[in-house]
C-alpha positions as CSV (number, residue, x, y, z in Angstrom):
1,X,-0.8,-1.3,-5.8
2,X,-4.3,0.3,-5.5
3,X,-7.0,-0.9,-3.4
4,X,-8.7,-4.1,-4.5
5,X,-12.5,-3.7,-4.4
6,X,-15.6,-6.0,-4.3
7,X,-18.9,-6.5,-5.9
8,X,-21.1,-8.8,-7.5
9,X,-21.2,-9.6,-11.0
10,X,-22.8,-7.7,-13.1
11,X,-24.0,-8.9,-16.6
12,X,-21.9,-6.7,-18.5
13,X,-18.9,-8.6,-16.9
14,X,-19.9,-11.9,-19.0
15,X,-17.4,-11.9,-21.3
16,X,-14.2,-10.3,-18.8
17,X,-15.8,-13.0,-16.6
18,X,-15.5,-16.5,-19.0
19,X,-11.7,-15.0,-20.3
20,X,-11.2,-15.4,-16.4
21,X,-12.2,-18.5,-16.2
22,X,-10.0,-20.0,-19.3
23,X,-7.1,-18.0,-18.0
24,X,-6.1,-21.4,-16.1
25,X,-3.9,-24.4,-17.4
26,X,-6.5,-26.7,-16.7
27,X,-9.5,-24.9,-17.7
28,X,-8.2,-23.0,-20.4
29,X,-9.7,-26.0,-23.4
30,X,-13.5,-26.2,-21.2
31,X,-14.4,-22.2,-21.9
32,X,-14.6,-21.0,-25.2
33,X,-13.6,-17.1,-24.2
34,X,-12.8,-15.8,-27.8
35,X,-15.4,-14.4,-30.2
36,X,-18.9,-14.5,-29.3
37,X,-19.7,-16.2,-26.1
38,X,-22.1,-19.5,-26.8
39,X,-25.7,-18.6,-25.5
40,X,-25.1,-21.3,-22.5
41,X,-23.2,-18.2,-20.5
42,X,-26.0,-16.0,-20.6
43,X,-28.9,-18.2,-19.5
44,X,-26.7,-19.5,-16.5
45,X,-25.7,-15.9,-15.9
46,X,-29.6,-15.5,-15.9
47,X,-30.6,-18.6,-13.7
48,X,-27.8,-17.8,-11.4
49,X,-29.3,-13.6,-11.4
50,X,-32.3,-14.9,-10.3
51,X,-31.5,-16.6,-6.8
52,X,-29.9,-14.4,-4.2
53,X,-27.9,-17.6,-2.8
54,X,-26.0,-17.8,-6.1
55,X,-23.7,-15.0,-7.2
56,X,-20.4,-14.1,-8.9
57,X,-18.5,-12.2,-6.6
58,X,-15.2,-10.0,-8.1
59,X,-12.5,-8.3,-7.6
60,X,-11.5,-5.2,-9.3
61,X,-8.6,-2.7,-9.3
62,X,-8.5,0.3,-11.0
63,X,-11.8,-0.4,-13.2
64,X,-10.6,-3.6,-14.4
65,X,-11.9,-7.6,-13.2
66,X,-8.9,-9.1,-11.5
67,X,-10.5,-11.9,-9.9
68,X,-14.0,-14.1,-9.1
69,X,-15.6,-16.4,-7.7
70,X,-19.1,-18.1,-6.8
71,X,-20.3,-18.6,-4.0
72,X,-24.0,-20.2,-3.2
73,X,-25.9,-20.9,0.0
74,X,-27.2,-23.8,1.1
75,X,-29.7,-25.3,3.8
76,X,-29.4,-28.3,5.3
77,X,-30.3,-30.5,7.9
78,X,-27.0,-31.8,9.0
79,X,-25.0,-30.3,11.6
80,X,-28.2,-29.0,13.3
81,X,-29.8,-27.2,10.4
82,X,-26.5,-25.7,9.4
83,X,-26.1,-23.5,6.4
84,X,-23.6,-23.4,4.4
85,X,-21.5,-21.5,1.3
86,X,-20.1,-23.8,-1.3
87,X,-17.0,-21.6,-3.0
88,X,-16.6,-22.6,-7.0
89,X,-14.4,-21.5,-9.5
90,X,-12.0,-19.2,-8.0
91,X,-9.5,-17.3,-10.3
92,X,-7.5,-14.4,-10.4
93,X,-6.3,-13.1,-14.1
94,X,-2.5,-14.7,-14.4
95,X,-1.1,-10.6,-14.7
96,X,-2.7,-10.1,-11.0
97,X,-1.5,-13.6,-9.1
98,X,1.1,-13.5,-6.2
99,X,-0.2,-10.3,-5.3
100,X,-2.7,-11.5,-2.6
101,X,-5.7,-10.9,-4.6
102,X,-6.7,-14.4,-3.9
103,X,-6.2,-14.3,-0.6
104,X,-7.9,-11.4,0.1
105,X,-10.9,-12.4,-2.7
106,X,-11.3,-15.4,-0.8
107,X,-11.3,-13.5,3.1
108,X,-14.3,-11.4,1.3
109,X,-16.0,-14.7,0.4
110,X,-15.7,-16.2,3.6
111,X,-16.7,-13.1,5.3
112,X,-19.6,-13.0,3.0
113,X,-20.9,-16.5,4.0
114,X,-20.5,-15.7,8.1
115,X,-22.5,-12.4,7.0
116,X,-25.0,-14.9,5.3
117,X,-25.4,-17.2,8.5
118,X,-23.3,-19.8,7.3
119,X,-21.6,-22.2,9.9
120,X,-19.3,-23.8,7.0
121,X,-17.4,-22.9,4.0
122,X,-16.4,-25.7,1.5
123,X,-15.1,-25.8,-2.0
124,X,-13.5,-28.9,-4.4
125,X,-10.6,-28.5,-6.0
126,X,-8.7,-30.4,-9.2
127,X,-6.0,-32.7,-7.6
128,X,-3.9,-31.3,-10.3
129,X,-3.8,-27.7,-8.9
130,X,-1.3,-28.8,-6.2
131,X,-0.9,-24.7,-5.4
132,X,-4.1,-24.0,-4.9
133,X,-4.2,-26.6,-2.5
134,X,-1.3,-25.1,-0.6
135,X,-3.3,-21.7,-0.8
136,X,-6.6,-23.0,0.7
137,X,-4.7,-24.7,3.8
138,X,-3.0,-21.5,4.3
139,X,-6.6,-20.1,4.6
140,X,-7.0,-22.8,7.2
141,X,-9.4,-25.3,5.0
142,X,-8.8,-28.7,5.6
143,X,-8.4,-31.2,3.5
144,X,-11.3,-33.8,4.9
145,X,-13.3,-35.2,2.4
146,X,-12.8,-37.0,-1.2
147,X,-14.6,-35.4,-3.6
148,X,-16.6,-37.3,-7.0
149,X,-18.0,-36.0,-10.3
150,X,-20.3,-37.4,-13.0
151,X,-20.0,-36.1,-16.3
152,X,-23.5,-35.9,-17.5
């Protein structure tokens, strides 16, 4: 296996990016990754280009996207003024899984966010993705809050 680099996401990586995204049991229906991609991508591609505490971080191995994430700082007051990195969307292409790219995609992240000033790390996860679960206690998250979401 060759060495597993990291970047940010380029816009050129839209549509390798959104095929990554409905590479997923549960997601695959949500993205619509064939054929033209709907104008929505690029503008939050855009909006997300524009801060420098939002980005699209990936992996890549030999040229090719094998895995991403986002990851986007933010202030707050509690825990003294902490900041903190909020992890979304993590995939790795199904031809790259059990290979570690996750783990180390998500070491990079983490690192990242330390980098960034960050005193916490925290992400949501589906309660239907019972592996990843296992993979983010491995990476020593715990399980501590109940997360909501409003379909709007």
């Amino acid at each position: 296996m060759s060495d597993i680099t990291f970047r940010d996401a380029r816009e050129d990586d839209l549509q390798t990016l959104v095929a990554l995204l409905a590479d997923d049991d549960i997601a695959e229906g949500r993205e619509q990754a064939k054929g033209d991609l709907l104008p929505a991508y690029s503008a939050a591609f855009d909006d997300m280009a524009k801060s420098p505490d939002n980005r699209i971080l990936v992996a890549e191995q030999d040229g090719d996207i094998i895995g991403s994430l986002q990851i986007v700082y933010v202030p707050g007051l509690s825990r003294q003024g902490a900041k903190r990195a909020i992890i979304e969307s993590v995939r790795v292409s199904s031809k790259a899984r059990g290979q570690n790219i996750g783990t180390l995609l998500m070491k990079e992240a983490i690192a990242q966010a330390r980098a960034a000033g960050c005193k916490l790390v925290q992400l949501t996860s589906d309660k239907r993705r019972t592996r990843a679960h296992l993979f983010y206690r491995r990476l020593g998250f715990i399980q501590s809050h109940e997360g909501f979401k409003l379909d709007l």
